[in-house]
Each structure stands twice: as C-alpha cells, then as structure tokens.
C-alpha positions in Angstrom: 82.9 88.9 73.1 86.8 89.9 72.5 88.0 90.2 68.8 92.2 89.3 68.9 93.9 91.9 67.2 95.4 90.5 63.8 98.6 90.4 66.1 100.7 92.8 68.2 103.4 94.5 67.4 106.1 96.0 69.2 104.5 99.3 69.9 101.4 97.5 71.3 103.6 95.2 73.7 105.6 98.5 74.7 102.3 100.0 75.3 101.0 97.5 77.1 104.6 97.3 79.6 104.3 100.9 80.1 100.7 101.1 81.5 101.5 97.7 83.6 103.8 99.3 85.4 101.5 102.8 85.6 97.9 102.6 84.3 97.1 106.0 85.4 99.3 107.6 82.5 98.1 109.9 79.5 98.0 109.0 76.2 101.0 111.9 76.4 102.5 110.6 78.9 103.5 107.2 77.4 103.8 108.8 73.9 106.6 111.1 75.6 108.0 107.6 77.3 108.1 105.8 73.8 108.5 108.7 71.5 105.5 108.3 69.5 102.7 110.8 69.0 100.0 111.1 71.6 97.3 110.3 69.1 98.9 107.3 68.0 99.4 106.1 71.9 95.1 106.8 72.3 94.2 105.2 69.3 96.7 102.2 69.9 95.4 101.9 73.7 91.5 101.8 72.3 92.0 99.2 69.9 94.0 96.9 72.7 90.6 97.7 75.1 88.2 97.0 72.0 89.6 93.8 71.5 90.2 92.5 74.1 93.6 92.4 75.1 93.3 95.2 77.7 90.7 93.9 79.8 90.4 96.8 82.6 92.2 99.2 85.1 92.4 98.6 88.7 94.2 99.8 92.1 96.4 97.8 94.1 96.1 97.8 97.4 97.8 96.3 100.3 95.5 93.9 102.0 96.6 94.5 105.6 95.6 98.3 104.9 92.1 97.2 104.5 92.0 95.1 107.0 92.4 91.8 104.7 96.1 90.6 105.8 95.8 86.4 106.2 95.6 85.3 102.2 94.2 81.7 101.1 94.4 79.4 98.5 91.8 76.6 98.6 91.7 73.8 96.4 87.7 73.1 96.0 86.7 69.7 94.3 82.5 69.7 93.4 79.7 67.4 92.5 79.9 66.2 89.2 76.8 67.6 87.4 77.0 71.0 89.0 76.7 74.0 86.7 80.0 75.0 86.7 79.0 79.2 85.8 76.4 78.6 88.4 79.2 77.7 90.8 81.7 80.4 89.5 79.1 83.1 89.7 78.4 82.1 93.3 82.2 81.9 94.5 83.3 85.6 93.2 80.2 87.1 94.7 81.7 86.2 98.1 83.4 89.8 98.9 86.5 87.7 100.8 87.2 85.8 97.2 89.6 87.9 94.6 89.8 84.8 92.4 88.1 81.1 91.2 90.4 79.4 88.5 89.3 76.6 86.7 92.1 74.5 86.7 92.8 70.3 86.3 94.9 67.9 88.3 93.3 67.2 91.7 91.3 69.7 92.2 88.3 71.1 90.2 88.9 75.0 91.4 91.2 77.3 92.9 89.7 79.6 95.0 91.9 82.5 95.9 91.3 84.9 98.8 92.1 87.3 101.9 90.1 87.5 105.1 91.1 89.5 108.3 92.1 86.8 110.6 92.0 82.9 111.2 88.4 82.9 113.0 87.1 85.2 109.7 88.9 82.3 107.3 87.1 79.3 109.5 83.4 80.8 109.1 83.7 81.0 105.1 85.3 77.7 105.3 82.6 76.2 107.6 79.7 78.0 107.2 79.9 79.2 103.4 82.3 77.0 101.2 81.1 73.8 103.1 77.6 74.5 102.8 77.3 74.7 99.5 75.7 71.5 97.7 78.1 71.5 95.1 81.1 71.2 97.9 82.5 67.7 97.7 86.2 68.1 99.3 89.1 71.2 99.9 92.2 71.4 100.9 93.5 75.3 102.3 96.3 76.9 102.4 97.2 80.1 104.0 99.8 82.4 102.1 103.0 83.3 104.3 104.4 85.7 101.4 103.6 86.7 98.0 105.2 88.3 95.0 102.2 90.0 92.7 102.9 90.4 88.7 100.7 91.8 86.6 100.4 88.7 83.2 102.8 89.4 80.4 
C-alpha cells in the first residue's frame, strides 16, 4: 500500500505538471525546465512513485489508430451481495474495457470502453456484460467526442 508524502510542495506539483505533459523526460531534462539539479529532480520523482502519488507511465494512443474508434460509457447496476472486487476484477480483464468506476447515484458502476464498431459493442453488451450473474440493469452510451486530461 501507498504511504502520502507528508505533503507536496511546489517543486513536487511542478514536477508532477511537467511529466503530465511529457513523461518520457530525464531527470535533466525537467531539472533544465525548472532550474533545479538533476539529482534533486530523480530523487524528488522516486519519492512521488514510492508513495504513491505517481502511480505509473503510460502511452496515449488514438483509438481509431488501433482499430478501437466507437467509445462507451455504460452505467452497470448488480445484484446486491455480489463481491464487488470479484466483479471489478472480471470487468477490467475484458481487453475492450479501459475503465470500471465505482461510483453512487443510479448506477452501481461505470464502465468505460472502446470497441471497433457498433456490431463489436452489441456482442459485449449481449453476450458478455449481460451474461454475467451479477448483471441486474445498464444503460449505454456511446461517446460522440472527447477531451482527455490527465488528473491534477
């Protein structure tokens, strides 16, 4: 488990917006950016992974490129009583699924996705998602545009 630093300062938040906006940068690289010392910038960036607050490094992609253009939202109710890490862990093993948020209003999860084409989006509906003995009730939505952030 994640130890939260004692807090961050302003280095560590510049830190952090600098390898939002370019993760692949050296330790150099940002110091050079932010005019600190490179050591500094390494030591900072391993105590913000140690504890937590930098929890990995990934590629964006654009989703047509890989052949994963039509994006869903599906609101997903389930049985009361089901395991809900049981259910978790079975949702983002399912390669068309980016993301399951556990969230609270009407719905029980968020499930958050891209699929090649309509047909592709029906058989996980159908033939996955309402399989599933935990499914009680969805609601889907398909994404006509999107503006991607990273959180901070």
């Amino acid at each position: 488990m994640s130890t939260p630093p004692d807090s961050l300062d302003t280095l560590d938040l510049q830190i952090i917006d600098v390898l939002r906006s370019d993760a692949r940068l050296s330790a150099r690289a940002i110091g050079r950016r932010l005019g600190v010392a490179a050591g500094t910038i390494g030591q900072r960036v391993a105590r913000l992974e140690r504890t937590g607050v930098i929890r990995g490094y990934t590629a964006i992609v654009e989703p047509a490129l890989v052949g994963r253009p039509l994006g869903f939202v599906v609101g997903l109710q389930i049985a009361q009583g089901t395991p809900l890490d049981r259910i978790l862990d079975e949702l983002v093993a399912i390669p068309e699924i980016d993301e399951v948020l556990v969230v609270t209003g009407r719905w029980d999860l968020m499930v958050v996705g891209r699929v090649a084409d309509p047909a592709q989006l029906n058989e996980l509906l159908t033939k996955v998602l309402w399989q599933s003995p935990s499914f009680r009730h969805s609601e889907t939505m398909v994404v006509v545009d999107d503006r991607r952030t990273a959180v901070v």
